[in-house]
KOLKEZA-810819 format. One record per atom (N, C-alpha, C, O): residue number from 1; x, z, y; residue in one letter; atom name. Coordinates in steps of 0.02 Angstrom, whole numbers, plus 50000, padded with zeros to 5 digits. Example, Ala and Ser with C-alpha at 12.3 -4.5 7.8 and 13.67 -1.06 7.14 Angstrom:
<nodes>
{i: 1; X: 50660; Z: 50390; Y: 49716; aa: A; at: N}
{i: 1; X: 50615; Z: 50390; Y: 49775; aa: A; at: CA}
{i: 1; X: 50660; Z: 50390; Y: 49835; aa: A; at: C}
{i: 1; X: 50712; Z: 50423; Y: 49834; aa: A; at: O}
{i: 2; X: 50642; Z: 50354; Y: 49888; aa: S; at: N}
{i: 2; X: 50684; Z: 50357; Y: 49947; aa: S; at: CA}
{i: 2; X: 50645; Z: 50394; Y: 50002; aa: S; at: C}
{i: 2; X: 50670; Z: 50402; Y: 50057; aa: S; at: O}
</nodes>
This chain:
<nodes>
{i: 1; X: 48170; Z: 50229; Y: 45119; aa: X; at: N}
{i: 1; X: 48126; Z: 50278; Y: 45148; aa: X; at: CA}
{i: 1; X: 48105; Z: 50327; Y: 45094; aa: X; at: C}
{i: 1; X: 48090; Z: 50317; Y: 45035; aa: X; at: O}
{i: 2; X: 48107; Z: 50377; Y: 45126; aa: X; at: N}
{i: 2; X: 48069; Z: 50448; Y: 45063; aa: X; at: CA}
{i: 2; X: 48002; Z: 50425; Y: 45052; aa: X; at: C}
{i: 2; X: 47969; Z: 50388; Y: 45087; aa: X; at: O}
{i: 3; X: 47987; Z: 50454; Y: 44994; aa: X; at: N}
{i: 3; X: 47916; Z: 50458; Y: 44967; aa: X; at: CA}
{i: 3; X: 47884; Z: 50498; Y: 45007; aa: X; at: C}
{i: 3; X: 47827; Z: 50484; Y: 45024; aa: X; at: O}
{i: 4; X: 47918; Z: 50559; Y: 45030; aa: X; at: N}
{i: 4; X: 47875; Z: 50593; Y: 45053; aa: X; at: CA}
{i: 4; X: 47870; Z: 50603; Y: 45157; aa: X; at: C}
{i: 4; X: 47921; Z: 50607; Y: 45191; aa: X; at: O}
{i: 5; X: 47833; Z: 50605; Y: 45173; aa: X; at: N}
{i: 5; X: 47831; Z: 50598; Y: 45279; aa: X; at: CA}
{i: 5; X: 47796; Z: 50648; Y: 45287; aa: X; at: C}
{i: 5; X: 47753; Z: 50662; Y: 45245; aa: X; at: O}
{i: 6; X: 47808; Z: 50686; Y: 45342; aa: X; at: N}
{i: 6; X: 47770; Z: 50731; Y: 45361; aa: X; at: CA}
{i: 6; X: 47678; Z: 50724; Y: 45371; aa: X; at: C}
{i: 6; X: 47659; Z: 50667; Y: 45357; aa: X; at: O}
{i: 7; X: 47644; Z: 50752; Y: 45384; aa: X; at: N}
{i: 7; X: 47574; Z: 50714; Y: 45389; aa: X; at: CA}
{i: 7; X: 47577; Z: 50688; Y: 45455; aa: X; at: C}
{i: 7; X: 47569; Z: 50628; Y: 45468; aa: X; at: O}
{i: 8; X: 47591; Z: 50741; Y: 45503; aa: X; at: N}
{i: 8; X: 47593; Z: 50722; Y: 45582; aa: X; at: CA}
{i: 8; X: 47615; Z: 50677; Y: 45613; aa: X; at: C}
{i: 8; X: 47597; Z: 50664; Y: 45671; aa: X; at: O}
{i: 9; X: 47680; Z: 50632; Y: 45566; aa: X; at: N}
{i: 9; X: 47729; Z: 50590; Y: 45582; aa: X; at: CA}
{i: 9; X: 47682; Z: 50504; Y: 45541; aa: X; at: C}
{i: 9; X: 47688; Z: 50446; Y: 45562; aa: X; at: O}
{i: 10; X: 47645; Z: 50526; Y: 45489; aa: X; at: N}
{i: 10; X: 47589; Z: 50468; Y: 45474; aa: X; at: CA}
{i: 10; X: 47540; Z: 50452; Y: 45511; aa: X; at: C}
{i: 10; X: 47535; Z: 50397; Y: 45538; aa: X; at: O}
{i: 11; X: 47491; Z: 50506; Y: 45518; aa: X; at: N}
{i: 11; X: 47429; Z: 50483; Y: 45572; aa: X; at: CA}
{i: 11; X: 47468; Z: 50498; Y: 45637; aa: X; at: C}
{i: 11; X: 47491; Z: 50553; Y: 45654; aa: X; at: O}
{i: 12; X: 47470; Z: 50443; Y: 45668; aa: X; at: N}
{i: 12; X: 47482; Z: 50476; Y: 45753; aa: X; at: CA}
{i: 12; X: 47420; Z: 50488; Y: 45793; aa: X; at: C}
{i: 12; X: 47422; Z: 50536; Y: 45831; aa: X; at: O}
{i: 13; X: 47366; Z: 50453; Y: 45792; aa: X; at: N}
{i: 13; X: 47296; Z: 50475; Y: 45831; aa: X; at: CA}
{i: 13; X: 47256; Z: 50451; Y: 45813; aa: X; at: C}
{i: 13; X: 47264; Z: 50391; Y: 45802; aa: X; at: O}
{i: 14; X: 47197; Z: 50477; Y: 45801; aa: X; at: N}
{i: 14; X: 47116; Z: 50455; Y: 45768; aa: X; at: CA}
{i: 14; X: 47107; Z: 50380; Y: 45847; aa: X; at: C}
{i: 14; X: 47136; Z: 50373; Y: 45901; aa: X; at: O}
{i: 15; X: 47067; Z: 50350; Y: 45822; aa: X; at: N}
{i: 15; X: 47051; Z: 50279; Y: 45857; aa: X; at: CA}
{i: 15; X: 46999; Z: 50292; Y: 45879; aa: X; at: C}
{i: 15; X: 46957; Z: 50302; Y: 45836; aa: X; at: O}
{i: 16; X: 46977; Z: 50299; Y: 45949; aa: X; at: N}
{i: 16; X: 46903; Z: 50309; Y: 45951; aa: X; at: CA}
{i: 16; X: 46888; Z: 50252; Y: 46007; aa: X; at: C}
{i: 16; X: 46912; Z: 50243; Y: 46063; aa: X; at: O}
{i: 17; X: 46831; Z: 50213; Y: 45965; aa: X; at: N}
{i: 17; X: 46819; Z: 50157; Y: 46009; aa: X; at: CA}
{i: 17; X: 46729; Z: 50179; Y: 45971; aa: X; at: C}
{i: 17; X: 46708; Z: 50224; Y: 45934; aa: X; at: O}
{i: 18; X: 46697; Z: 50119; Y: 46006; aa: X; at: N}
{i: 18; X: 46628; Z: 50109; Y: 45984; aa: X; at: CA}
{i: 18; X: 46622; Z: 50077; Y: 45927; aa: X; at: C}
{i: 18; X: 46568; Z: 50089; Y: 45900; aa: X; at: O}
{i: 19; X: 46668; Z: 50028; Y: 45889; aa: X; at: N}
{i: 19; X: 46633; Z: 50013; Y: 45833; aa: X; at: CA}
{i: 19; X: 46668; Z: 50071; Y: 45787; aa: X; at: C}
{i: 19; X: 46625; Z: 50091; Y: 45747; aa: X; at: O}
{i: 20; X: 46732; Z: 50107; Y: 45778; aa: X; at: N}
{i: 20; X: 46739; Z: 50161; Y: 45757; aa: X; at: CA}
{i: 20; X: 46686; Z: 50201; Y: 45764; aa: X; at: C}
{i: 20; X: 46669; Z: 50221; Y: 45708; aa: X; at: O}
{i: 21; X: 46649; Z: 50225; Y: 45808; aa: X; at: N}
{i: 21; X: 46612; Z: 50285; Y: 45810; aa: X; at: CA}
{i: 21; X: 46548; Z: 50281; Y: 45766; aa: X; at: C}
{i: 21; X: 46516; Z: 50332; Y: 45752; aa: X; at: O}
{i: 22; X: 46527; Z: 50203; Y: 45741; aa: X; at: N}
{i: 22; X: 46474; Z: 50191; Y: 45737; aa: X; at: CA}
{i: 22; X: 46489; Z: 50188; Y: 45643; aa: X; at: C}
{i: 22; X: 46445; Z: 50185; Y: 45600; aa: X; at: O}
{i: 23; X: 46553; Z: 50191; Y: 45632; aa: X; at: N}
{i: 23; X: 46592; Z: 50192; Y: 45560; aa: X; at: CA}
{i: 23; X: 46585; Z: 50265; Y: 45521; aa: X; at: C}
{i: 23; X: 46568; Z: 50285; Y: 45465; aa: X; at: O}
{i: 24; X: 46612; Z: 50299; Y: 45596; aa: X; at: N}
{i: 24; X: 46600; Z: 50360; Y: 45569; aa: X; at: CA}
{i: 24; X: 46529; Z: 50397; Y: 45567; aa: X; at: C}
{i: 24; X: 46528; Z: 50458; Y: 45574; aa: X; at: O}
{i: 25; X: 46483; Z: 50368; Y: 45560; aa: X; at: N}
{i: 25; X: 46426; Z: 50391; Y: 45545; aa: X; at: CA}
{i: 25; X: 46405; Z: 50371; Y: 45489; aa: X; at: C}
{i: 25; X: 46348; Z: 50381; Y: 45467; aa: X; at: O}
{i: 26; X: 46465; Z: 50329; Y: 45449; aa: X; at: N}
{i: 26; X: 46460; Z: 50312; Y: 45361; aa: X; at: CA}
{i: 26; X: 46510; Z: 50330; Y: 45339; aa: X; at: C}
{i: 26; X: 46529; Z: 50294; Y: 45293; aa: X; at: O}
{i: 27; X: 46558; Z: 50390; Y: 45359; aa: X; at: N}
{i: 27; X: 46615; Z: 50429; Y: 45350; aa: X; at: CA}
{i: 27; X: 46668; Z: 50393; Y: 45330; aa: X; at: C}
{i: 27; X: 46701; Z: 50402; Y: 45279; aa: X; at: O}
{i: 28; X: 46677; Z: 50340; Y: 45382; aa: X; at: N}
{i: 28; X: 46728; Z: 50292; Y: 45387; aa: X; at: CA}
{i: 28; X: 46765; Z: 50312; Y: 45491; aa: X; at: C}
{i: 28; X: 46748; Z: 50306; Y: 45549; aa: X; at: O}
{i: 29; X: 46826; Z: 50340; Y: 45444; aa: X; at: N}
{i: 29; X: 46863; Z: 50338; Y: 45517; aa: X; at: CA}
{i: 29; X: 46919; Z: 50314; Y: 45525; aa: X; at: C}
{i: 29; X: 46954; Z: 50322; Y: 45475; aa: X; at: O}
{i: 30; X: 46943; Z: 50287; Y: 45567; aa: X; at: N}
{i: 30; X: 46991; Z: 50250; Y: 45622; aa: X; at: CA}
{i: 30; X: 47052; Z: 50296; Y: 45638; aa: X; at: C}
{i: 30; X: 47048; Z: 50351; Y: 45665; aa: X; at: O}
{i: 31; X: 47120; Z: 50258; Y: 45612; aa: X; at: N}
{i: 31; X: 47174; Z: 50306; Y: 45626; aa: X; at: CA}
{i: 31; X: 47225; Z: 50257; Y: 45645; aa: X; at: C}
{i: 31; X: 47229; Z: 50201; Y: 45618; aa: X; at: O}
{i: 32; X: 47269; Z: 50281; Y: 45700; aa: X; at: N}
{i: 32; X: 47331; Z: 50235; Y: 45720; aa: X; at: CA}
{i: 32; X: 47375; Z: 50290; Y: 45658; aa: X; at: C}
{i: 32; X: 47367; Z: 50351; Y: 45647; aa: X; at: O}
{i: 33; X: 47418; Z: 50242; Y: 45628; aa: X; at: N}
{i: 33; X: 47466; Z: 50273; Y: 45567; aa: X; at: CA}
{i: 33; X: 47536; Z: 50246; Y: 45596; aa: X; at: C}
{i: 33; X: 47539; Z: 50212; Y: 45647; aa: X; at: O}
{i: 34; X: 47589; Z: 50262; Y: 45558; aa: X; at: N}
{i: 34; X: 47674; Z: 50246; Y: 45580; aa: X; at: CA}
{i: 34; X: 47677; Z: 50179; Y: 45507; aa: X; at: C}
{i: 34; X: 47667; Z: 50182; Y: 45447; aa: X; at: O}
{i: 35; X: 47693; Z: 50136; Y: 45545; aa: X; at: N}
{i: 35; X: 47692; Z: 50052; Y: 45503; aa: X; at: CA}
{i: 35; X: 47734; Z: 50061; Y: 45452; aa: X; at: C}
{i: 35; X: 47737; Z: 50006; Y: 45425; aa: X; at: O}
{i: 36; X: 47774; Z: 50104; Y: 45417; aa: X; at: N}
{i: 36; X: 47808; Z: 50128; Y: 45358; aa: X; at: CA}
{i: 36; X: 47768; Z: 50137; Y: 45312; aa: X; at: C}
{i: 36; X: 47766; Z: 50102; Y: 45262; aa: X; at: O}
{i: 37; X: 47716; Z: 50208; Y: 45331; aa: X; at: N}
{i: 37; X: 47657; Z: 50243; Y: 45266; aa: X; at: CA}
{i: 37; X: 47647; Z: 50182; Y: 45229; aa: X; at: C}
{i: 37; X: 47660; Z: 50126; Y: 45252; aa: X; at: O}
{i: 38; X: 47618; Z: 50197; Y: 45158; aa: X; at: N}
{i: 38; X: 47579; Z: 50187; Y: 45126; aa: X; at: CA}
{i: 38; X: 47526; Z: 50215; Y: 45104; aa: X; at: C}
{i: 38; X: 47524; Z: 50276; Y: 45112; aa: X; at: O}
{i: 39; X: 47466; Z: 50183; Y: 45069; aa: X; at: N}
{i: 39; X: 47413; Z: 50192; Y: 45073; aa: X; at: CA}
{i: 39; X: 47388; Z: 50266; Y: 45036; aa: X; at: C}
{i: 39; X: 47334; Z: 50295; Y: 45036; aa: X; at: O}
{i: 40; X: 47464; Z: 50285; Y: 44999; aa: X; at: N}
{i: 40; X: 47440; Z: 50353; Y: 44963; aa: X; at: CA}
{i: 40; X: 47453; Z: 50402; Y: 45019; aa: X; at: C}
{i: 40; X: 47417; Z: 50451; Y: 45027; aa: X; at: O}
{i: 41; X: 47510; Z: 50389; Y: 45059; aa: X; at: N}
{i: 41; X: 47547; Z: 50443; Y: 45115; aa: X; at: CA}
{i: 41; X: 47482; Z: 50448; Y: 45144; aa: X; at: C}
{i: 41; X: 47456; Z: 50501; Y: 45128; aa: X; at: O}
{i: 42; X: 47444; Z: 50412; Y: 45182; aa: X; at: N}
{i: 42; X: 47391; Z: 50408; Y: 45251; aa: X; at: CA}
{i: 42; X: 47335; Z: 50433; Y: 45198; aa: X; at: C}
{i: 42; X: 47288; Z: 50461; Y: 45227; aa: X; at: O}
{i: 43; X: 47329; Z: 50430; Y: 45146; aa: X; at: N}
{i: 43; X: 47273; Z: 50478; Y: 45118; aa: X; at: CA}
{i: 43; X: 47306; Z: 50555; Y: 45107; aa: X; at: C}
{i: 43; X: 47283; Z: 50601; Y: 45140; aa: X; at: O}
{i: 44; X: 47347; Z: 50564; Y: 45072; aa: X; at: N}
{i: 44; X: 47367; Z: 50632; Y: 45070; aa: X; at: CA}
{i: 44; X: 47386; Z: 50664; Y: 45142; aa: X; at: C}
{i: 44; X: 47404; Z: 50722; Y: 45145; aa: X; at: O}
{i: 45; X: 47382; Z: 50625; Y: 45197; aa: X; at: N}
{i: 45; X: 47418; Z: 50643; Y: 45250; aa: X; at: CA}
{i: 45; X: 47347; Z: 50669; Y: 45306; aa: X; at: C}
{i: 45; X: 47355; Z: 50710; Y: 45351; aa: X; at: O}
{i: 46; X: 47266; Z: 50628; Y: 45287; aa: X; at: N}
{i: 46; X: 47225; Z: 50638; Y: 45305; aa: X; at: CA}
{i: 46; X: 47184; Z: 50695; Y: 45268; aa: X; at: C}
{i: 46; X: 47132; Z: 50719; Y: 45290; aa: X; at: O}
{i: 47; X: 47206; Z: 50707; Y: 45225; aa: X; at: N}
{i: 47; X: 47172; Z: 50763; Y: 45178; aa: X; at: CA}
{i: 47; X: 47214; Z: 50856; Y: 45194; aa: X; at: C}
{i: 47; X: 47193; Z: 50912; Y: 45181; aa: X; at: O}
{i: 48; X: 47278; Z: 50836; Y: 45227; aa: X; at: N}
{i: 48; X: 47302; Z: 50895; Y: 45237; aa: X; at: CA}
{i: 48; X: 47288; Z: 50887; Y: 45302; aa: X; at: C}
{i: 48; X: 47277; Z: 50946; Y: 45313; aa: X; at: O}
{i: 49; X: 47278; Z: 50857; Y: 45361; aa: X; at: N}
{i: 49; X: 47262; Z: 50869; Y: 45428; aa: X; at: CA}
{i: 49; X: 47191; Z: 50896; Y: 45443; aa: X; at: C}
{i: 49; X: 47173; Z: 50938; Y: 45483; aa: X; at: O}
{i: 50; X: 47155; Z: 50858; Y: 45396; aa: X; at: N}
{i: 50; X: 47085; Z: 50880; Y: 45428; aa: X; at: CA}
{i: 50; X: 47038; Z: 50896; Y: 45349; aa: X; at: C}
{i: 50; X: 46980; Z: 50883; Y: 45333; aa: X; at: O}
{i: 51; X: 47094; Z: 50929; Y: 45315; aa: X; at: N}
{i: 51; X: 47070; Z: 50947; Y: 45234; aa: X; at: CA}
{i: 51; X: 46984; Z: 50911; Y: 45225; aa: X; at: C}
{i: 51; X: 46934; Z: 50936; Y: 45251; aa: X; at: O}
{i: 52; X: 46984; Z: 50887; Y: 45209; aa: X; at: N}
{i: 52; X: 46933; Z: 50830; Y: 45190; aa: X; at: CA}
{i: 52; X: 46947; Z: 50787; Y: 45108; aa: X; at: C}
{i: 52; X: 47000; Z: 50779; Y: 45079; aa: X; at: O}
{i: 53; X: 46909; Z: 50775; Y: 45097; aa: X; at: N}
{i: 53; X: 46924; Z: 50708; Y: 45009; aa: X; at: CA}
{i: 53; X: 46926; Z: 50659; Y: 45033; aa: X; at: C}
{i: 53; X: 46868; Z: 50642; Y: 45043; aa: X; at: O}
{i: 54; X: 46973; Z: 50608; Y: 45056; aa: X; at: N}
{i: 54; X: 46973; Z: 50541; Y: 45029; aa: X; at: CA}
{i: 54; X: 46956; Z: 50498; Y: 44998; aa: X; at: C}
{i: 54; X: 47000; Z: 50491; Y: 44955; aa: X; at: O}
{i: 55; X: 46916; Z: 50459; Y: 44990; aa: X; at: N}
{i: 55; X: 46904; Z: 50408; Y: 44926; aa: X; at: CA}
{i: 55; X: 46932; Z: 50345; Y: 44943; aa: X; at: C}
{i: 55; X: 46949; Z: 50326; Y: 44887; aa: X; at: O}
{i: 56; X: 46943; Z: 50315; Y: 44969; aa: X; at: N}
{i: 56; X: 46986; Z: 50260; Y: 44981; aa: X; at: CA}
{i: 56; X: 47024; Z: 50248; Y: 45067; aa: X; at: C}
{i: 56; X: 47012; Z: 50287; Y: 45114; aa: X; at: O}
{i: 57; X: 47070; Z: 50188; Y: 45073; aa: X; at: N}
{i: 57; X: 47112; Z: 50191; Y: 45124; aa: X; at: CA}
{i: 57; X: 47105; Z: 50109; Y: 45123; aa: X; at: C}
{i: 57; X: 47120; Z: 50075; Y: 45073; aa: X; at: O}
{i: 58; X: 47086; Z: 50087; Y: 45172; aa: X; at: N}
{i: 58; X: 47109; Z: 50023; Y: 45209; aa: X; at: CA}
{i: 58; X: 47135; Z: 50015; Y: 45241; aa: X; at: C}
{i: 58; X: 47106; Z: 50048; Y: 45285; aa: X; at: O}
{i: 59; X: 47195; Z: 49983; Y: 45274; aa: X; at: N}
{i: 59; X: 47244; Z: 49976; Y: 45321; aa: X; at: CA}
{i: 59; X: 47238; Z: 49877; Y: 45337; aa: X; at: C}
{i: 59; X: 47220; Z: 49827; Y: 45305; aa: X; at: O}
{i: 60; X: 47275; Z: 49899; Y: 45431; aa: X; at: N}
{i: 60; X: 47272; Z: 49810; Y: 45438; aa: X; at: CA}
{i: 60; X: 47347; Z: 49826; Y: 45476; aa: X; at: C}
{i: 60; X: 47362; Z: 49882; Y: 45498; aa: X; at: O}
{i: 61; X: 47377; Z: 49784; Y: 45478; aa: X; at: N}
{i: 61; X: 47427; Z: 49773; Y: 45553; aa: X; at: CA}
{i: 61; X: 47412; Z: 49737; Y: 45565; aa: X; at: C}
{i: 61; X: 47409; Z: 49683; Y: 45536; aa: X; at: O}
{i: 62; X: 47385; Z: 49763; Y: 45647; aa: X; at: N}
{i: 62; X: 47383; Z: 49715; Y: 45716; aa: X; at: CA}
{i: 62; X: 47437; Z: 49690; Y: 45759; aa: X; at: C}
{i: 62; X: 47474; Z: 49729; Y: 45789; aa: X; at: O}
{i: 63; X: 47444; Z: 49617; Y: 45764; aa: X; at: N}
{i: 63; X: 47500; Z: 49586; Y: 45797; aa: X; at: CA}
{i: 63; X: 47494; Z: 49632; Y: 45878; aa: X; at: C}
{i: 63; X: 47447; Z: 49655; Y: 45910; aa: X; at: O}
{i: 64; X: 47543; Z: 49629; Y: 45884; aa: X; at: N}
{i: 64; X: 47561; Z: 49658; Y: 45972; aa: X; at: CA}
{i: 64; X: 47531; Z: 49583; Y: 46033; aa: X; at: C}
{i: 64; X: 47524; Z: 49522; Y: 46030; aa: X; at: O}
{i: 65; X: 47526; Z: 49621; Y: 46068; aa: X; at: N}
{i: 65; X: 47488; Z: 49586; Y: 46131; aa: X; at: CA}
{i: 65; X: 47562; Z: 49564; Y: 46159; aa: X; at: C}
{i: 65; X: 47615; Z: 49596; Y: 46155; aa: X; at: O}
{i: 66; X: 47546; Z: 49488; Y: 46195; aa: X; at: N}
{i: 66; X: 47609; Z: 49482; Y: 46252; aa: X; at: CA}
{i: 66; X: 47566; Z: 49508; Y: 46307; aa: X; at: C}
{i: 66; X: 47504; Z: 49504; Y: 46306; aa: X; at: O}
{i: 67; X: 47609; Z: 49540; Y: 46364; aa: X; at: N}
{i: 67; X: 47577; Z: 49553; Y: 46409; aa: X; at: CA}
{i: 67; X: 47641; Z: 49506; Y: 46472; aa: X; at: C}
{i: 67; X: 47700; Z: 49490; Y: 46464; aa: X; at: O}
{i: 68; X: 47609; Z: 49500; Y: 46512; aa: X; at: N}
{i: 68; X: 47633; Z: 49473; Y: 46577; aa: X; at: CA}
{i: 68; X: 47642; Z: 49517; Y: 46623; aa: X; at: C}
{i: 68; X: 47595; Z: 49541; Y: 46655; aa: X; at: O}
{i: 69; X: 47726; Z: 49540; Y: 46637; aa: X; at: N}
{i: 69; X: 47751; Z: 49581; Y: 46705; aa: X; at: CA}
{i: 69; X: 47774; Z: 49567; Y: 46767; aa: X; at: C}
{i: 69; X: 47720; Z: 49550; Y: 46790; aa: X; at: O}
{i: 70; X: 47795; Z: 49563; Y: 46793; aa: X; at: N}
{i: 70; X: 47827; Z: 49527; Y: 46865; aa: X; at: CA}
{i: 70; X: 47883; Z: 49499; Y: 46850; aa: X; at: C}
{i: 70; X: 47906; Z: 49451; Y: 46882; aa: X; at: O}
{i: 71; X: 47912; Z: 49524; Y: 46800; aa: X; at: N}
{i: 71; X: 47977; Z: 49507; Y: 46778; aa: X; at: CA}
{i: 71; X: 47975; Z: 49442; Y: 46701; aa: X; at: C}
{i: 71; X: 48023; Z: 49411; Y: 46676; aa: X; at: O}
{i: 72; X: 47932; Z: 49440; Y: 46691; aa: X; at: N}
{i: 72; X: 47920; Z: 49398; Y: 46642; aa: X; at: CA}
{i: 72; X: 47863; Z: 49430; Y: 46614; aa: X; at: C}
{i: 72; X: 47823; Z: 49464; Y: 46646; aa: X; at: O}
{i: 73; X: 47857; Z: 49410; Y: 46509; aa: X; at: N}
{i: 73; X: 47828; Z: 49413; Y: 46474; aa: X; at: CA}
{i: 73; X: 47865; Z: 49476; Y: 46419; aa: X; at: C}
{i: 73; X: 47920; Z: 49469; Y: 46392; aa: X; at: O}
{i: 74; X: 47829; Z: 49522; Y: 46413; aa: X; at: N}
{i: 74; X: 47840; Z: 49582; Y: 46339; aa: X; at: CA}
{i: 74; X: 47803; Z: 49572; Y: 46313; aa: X; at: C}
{i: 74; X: 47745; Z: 49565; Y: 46333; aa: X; at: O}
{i: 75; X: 47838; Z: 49561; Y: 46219; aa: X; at: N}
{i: 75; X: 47807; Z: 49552; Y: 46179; aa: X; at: CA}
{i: 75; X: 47775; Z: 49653; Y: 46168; aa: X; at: C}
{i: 75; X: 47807; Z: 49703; Y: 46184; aa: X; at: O}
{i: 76; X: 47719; Z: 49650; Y: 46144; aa: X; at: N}
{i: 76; X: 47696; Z: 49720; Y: 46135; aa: X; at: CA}
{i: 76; X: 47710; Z: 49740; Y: 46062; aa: X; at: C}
{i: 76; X: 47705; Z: 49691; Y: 46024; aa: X; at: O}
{i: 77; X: 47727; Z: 49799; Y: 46029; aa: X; at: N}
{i: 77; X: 47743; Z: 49827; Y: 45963; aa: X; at: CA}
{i: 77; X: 47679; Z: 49815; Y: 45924; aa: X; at: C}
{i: 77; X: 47628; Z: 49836; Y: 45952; aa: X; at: O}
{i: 78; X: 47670; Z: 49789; Y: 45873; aa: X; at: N}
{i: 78; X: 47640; Z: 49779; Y: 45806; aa: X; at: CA}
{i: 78; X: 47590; Z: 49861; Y: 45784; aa: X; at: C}
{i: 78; X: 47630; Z: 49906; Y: 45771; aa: X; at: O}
{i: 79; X: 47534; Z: 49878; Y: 45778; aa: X; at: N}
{i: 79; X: 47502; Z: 49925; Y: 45758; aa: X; at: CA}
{i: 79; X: 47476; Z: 49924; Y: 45694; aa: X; at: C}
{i: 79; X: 47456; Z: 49873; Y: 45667; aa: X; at: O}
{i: 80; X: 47474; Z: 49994; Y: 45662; aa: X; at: N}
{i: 80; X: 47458; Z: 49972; Y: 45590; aa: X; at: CA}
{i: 80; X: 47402; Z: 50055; Y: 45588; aa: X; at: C}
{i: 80; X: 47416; Z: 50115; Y: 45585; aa: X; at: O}
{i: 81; X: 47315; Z: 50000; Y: 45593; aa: X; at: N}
{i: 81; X: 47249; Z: 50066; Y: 45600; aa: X; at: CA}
{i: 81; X: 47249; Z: 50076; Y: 45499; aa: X; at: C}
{i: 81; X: 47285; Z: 50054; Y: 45455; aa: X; at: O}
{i: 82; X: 47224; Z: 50095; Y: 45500; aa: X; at: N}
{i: 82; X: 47190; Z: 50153; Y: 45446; aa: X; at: CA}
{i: 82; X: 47144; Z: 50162; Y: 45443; aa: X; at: C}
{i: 82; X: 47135; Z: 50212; Y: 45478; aa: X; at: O}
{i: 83; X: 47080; Z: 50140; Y: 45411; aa: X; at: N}
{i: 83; X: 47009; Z: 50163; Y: 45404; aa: X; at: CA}
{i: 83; X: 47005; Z: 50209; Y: 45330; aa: X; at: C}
{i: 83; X: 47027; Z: 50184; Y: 45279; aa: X; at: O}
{i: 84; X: 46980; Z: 50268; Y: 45329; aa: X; at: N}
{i: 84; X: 46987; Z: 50302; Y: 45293; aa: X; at: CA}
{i: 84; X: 46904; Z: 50326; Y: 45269; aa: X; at: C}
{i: 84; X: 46855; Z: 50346; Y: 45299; aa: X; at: O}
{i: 85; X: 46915; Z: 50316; Y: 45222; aa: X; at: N}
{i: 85; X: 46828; Z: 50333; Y: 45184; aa: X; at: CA}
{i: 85; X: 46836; Z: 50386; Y: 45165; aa: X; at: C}
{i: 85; X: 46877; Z: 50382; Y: 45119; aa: X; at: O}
{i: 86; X: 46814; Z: 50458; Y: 45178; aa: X; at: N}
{i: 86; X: 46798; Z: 50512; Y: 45148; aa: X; at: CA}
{i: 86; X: 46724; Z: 50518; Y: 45129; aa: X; at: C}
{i: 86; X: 46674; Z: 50485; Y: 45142; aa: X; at: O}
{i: 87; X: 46739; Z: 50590; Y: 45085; aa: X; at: N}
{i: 87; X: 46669; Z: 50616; Y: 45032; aa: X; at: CA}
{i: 87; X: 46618; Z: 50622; Y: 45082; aa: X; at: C}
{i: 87; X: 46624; Z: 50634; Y: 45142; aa: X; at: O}
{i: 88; X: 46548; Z: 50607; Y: 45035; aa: X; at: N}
{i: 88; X: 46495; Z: 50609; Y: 45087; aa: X; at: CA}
{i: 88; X: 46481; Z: 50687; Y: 45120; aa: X; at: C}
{i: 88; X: 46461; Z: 50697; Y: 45177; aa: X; at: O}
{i: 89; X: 46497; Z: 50736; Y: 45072; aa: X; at: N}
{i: 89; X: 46499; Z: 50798; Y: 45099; aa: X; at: CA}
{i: 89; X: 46529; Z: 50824; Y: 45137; aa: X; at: C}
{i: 89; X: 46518; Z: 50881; Y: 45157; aa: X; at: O}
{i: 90; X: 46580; Z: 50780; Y: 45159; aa: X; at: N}
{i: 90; X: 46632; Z: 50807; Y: 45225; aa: X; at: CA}
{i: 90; X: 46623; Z: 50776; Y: 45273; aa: X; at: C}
{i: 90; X: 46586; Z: 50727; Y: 45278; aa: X; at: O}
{i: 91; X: 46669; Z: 50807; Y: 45330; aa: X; at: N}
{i: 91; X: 46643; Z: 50773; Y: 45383; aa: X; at: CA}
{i: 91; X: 46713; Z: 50787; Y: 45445; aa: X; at: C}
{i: 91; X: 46731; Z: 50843; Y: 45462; aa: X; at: O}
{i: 92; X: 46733; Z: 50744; Y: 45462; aa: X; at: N}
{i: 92; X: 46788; Z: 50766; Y: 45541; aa: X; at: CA}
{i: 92; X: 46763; Z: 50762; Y: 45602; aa: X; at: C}
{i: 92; X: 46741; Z: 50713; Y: 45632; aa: X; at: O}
{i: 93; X: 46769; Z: 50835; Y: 45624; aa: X; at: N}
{i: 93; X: 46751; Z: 50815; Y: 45686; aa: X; at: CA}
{i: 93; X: 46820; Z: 50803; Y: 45758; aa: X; at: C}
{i: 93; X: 46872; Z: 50834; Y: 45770; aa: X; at: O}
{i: 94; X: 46794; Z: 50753; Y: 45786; aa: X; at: N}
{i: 94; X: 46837; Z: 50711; Y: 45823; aa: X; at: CA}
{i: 94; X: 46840; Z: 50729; Y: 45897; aa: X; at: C}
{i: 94; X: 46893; Z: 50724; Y: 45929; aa: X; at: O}
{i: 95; X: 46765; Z: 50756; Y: 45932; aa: X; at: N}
{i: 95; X: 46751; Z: 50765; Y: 45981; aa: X; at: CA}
{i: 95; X: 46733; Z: 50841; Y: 46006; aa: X; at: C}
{i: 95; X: 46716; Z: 50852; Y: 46064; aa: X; at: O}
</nodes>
């Protein structure tokens, strides 16, 4: 894989749930990312989308859900969020 990914092709969509929202009021936000990035890509990749400073990057992968269809059981694809700490002076707006 290249070092380098487009930004758009790293973050695919900000996460907005309630305990996210309640993160980002300590300028901690919630990002679905592409399970390749690394932790420098999803910072440089959040700093050119929504030009903001970074100060650190936490990442988890979440196992996929089985779900139950008529036809059986699908295993669901593996997600990999992104909590991203930016400067206290900045700020994204989401909504």
């Amino acid at each position: 894989m290249s070092d380098q990914m487009i930004a758009t092709t790293v973050v695919r969509r900000p996460l907005i749930t309630e305990k996210a929202t309640f993160a980002s009021e300590h300028n901690r936000y919630t990002f679905e990312v592409d399970r390749r990035a690394s932790k420098p890509q999803i910072k440089q990749a959040v700093q050119e989308l929504y030009e903001v400073r970074v100060l650190s990057v936490a990442t988890q992968v979440r196992k996929g859900a089985r779900k139950r269809t008529r036809f059986g059981y699908v295993d669901m694809p593996a997600v990999k969020r992104a909590i991203v700490k930016i400067h206290p002076e900045d700020k994204i707006e989401l909504f």
